[in-house]
C-alpha positions as CSV (number, residue, x, y, z in Angstrom):
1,X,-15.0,-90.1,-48.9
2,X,-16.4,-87.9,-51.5
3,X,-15.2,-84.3,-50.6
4,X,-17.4,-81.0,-52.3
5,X,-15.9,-78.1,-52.7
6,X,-17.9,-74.8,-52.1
7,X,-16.5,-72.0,-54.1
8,X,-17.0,-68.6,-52.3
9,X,-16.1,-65.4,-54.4
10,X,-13.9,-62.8,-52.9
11,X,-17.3,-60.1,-52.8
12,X,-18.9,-62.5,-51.0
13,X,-16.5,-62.8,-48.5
14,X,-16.4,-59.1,-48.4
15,X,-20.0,-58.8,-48.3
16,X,-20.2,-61.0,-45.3
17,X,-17.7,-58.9,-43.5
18,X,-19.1,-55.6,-44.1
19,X,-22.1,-57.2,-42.8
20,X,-20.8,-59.0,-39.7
21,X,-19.3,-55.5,-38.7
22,X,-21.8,-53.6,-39.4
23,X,-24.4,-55.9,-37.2
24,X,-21.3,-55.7,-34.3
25,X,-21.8,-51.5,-34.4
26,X,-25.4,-52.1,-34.6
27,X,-25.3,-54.1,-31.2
28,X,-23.0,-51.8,-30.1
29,X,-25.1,-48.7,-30.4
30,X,-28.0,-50.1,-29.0
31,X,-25.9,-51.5,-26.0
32,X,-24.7,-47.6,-25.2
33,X,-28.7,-46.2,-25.9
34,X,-29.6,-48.9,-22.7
35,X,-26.7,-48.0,-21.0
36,X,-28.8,-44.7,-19.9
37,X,-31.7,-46.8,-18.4
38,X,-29.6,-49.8,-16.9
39,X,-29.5,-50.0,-13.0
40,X,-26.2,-47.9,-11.9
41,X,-24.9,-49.0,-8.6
42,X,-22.1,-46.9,-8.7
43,X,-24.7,-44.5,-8.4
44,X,-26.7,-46.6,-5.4
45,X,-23.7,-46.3,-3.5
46,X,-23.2,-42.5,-3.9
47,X,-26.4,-41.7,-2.2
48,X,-26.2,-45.1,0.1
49,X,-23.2,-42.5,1.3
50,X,-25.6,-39.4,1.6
51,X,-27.9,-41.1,4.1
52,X,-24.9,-42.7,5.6
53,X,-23.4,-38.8,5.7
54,X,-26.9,-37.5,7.8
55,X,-26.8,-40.2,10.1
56,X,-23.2,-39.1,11.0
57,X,-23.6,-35.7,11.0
58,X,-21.1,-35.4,8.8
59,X,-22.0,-32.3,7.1
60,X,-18.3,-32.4,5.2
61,X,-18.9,-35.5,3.3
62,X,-22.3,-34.3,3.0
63,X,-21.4,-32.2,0.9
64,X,-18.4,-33.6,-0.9
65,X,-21.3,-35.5,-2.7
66,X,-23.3,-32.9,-3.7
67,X,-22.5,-31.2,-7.2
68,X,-21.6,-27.1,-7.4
69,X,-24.8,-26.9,-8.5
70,X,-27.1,-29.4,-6.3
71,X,-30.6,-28.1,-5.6
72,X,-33.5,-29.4,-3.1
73,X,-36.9,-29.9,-4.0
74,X,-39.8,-30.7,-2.0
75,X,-43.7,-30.0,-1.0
76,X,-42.8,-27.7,2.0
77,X,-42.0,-24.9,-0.3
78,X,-38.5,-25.9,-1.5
79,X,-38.3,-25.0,-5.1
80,X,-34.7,-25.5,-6.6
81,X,-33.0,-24.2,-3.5
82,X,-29.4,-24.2,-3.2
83,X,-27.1,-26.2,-1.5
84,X,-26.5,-22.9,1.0
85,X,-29.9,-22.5,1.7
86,X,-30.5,-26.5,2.0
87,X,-28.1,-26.5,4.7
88,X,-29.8,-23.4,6.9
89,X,-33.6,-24.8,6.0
90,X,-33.0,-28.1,6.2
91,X,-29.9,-29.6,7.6
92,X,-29.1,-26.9,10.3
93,X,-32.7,-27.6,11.5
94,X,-33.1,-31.1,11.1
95,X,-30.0,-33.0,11.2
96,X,-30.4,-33.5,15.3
97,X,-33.5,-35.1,14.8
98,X,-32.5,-37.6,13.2
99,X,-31.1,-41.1,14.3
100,X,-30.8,-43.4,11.2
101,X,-32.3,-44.4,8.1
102,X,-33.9,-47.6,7.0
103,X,-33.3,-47.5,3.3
104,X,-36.0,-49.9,2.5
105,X,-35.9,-49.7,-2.0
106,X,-32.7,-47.8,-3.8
107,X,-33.4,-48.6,-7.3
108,X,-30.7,-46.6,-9.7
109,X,-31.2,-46.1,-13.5
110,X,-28.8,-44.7,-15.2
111,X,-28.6,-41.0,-13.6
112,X,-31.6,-41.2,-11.4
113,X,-31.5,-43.1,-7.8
114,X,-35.3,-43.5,-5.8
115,X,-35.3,-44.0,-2.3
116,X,-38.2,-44.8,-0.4
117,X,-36.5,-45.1,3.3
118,X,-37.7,-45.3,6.9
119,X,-36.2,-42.6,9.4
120,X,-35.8,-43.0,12.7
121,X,-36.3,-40.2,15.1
122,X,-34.0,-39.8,18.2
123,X,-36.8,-39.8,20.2
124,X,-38.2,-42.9,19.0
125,X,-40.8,-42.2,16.2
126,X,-40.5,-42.5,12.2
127,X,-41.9,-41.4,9.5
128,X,-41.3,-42.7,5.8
129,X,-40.5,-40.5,2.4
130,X,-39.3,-41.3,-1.0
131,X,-36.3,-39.3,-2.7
132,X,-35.6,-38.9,-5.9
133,X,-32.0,-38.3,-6.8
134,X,-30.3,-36.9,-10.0
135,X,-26.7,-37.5,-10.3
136,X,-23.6,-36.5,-12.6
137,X,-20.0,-37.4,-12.2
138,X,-20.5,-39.0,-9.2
139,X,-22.8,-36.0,-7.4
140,X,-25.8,-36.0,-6.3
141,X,-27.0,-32.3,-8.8
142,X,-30.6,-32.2,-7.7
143,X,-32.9,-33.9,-4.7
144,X,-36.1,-33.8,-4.2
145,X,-38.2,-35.0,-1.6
146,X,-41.8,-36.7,-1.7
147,X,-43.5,-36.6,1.8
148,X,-47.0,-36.8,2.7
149,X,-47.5,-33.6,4.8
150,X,-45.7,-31.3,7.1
151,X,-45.7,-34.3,10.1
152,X,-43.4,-36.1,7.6
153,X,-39.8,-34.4,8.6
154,X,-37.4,-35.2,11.6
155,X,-38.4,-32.2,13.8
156,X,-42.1,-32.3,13.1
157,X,-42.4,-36.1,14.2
158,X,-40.0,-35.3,16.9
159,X,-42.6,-32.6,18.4
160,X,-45.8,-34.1,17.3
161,X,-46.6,-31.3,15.1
């Protein structure tokens, strides 16, 4: 048997490490740059728990998920409102309306959570919106709310308004 021997200098050796690694950081910034646009389900489940929250009427884990500064934005003339005036506009005069949610698409990326859900009325009727979520930590820092017109919100589907 008729054995060759390759003869590899020490640089090249070196060369090929200093190459392997630097390849490995490569892959490894481009991994972290994705990370940012990946699907997050960690964040999913956060606002899985904020419906969950408004079809409990639990106002205190409501708001254990929303961050210091959470705003609420929507077409009814909500522009960045805060969390205190959220709960007066919108939960305090909504929340009895409502009986549960269909959350038909939650698709996370990265920070940002869609929901288009179904909501049922206690009354019987529905109506469908999508959400758009922004989370940090954990929190859910700013809502905001896509709906079709004012007939599009527990109490106005509730009266027939």
């Amino acid at each position: 048997m008729d054995m060759t021997r390759i003869g590899v200098s020490r640089r090249k050796v070196i060369e090929s490490g200093v190459c392997a690694v630097a390849g490995a950081a490569g892959l490894l910034v481009t991994a972290s740059a994705r990370a940012g646009t990946e699907r997050s389900e960690t964040n999913e489940e956060v606002v899985r728990k904020w419906y969950g929250a408004l079809e409990q009427n639990d106002f205190g884990q409501f708001t254990a998920l929303q961050a210091e500064n959470f705003t609420f934005t929507s077409a009814a003339g909500d522009d960045h409102i805060s969390a205190s005036t959220f709960k007066t506009k919108c939960w305090d005069t909504q929340i009895n309306f409502i009986e549960r949610f269909d959350l038909e698409r939650v698709i996370g990326s990265g920070n940002d959570v869609f929901v288009k859900y179904l909501c049922h009325t206690k009354n019987g009727k529905s109506f469908r919106n999508v959400e758009y979520f922004r989370l940090r930590d954990g929190k859910v820092e700013a809502l905001e709310c896509y709906f079709g017109g004012k007939s599009t919100f527990p109490s106005a589907v509730s009266n027939g308004t």
